[in-house]
N, C-alpha and C positions, 0 to 999 in steps of 0.2 A: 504494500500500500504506500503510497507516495505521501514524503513527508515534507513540509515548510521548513526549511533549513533555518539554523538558528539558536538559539541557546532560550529555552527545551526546545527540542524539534514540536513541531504540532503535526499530530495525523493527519490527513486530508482521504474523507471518504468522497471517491468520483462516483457521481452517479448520471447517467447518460438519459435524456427524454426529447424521445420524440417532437413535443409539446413547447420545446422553449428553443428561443431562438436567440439567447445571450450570456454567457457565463452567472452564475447568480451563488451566492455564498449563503448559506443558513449555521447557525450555531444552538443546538440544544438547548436549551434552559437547566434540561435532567441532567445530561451525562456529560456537556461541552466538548458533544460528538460535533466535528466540523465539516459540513458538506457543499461541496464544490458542483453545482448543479450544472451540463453544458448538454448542448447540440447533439444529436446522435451521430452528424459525421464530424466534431470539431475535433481538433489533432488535441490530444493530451498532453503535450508540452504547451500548447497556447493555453490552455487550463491553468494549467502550474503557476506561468508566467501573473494570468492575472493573479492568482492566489498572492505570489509575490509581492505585487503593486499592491494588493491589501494588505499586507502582512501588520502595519501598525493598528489596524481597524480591527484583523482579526484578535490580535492581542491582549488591546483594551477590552473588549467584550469578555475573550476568555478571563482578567484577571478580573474584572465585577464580577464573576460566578462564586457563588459558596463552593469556598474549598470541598471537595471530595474525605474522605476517611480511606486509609491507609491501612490494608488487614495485615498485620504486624505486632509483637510481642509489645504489651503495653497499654495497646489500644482498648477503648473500651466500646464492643459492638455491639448494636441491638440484635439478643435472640427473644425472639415471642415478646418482641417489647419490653424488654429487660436488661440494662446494660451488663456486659459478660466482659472483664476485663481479660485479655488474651495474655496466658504465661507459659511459660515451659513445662511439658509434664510427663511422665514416666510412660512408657509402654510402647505399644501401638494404635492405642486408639485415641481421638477425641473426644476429651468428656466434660461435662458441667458438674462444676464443685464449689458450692456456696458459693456465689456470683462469679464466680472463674472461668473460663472457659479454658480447660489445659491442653497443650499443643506440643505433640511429640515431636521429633528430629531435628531438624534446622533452621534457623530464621529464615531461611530463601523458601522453604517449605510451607510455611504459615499460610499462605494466601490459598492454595491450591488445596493442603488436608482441613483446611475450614472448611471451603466452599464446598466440597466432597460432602464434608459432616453436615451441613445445612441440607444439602438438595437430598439426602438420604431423610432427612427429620421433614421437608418441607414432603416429602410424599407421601409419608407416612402420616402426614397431620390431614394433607388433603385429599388422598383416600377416604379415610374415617369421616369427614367432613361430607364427604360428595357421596361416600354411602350411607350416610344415614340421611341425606337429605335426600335422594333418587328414593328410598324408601319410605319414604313420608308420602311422596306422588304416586307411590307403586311404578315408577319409571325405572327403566337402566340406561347407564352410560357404557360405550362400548369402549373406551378407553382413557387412561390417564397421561398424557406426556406435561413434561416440565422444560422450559425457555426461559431464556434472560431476558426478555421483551422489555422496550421501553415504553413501546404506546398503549398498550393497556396488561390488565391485571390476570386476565383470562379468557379465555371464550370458549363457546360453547359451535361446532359444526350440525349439519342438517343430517347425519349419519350417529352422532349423538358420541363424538369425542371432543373430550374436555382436553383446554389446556391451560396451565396457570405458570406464573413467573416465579420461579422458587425463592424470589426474594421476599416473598411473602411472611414466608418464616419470620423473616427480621422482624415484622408486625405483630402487634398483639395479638392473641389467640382468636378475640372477637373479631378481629377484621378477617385473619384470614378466614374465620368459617361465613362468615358476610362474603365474601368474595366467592366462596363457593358455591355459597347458596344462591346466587346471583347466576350462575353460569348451570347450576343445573332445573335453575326456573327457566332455564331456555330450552331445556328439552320437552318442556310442555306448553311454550309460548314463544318460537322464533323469531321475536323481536324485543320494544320496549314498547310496548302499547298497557292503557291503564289494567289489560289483563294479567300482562306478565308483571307489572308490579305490586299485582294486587298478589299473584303465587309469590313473589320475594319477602311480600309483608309477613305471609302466609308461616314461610319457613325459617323465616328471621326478621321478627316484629322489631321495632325501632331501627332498621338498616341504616337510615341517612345517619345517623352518629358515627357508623363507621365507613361510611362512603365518605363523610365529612374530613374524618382522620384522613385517608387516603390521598384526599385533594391537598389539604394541608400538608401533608408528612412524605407523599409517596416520594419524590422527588429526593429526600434525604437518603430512603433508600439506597435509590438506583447510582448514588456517586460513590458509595463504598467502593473501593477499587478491592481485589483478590485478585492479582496478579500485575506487571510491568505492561 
């Protein structure tokens, strides 16, 4: 992937459409992913170049972002909405120990057997969540995957598989089971019409408090970094 040269380098995601007819720059609000929008036949060095000629514009915007969180020995990261301070810990596995969260092997290690240990808890939390609520409808879900997505929390397909962002985890217990409740009221109402929020009421009464979180907080999530 093509980088802005420079002290940090900055990533530069090219994305190619049909539909525009001028190089154009976007920046995240979430993640201060940077995207370099052009032409479907424009040369990818005349990309770069304009990137370049922004590069002060890019910068400024990147440094007004709220810093990101850095998964690393020390750090204190939300699990299930609970700060878990990250330490060095004996064995082979990752565990939570009175507000701890213990990390075996190496500091270059930390980022990667976290993230492992979250996406193994976040399916396990939304399994149980997505099956007791499919059974509340007498419905089934024909499967569970999990993604890093930035633009939303979950969705639900017209074949009736679910999928959710394992960073969910990070979140309170109540949002994530709101979240899921949310995605398998769409197996019985494949839209947002006043039916299907009347099923969300149904299986998760007062929802907007944690759609509320969401909107407020999700955004914190998604800049924890687990990896370079």
């Amino acid at each position: 992937m093509p980088h802005l040269p420079g002290q940090p380098p900055v990533e530069i995601t090219l994305r190619r459409s049909a539909r525009t007819r001028r190089f154009s720059l976007r920046i995240s609000q979430t993640d201060g992913r940077v995207t370099l929008t052009l032409p479907q036949r424009a040369r990818e060095a005349d990309a770069m170049a304009f990137a370049v000629s922004q590069e002060g514009w890019i910068r400024r915007a990147l440094a007004r972002l709220p810093q990101g969180g850095r998964v690393e020995f020390g750090a204190d990261l939300p699990v299930e909405g609970r700060p878990l301070t990250l330490t060095p810990g004996p064995g082979r596995a990752v565990r939570v120990e009175a507000g701890l969260l213990t990390v075996p092997g190496e500091p270059a290690q930390v980022g990667a057997r976290v993230a492992a240990f979250l996406k193994v808890m976040a399916r396990d939390r939304l399994i149980a969540a997505s099956d007791a609520h499919a059974a509340r409808l007498g419905l089934r879900f024909r499967q569970i995957s999990l993604r890093d997505t930035r633009s939303r929390w979950g969705s639900c397909t017209h074949d009736g598989a679910l999928m959710y962002s394992w960073r969910l985890i990070m979140a309170p217990p109540q949002v994530l089971d709101y979240v899921a409740a949310h995605e398998v009221a769409h197996l019985a109402e494949m839209n947002h019409s006043p039916a299907f929020w009347a099923v969300v009421e149904r299986l998760f009464p007062g929802w907007q408090a944690q759609r509320d979180w969401l909107r407020a907080h999700g955004a914190e999530l998604h800049r924890w970094r687990f990896g370079d």
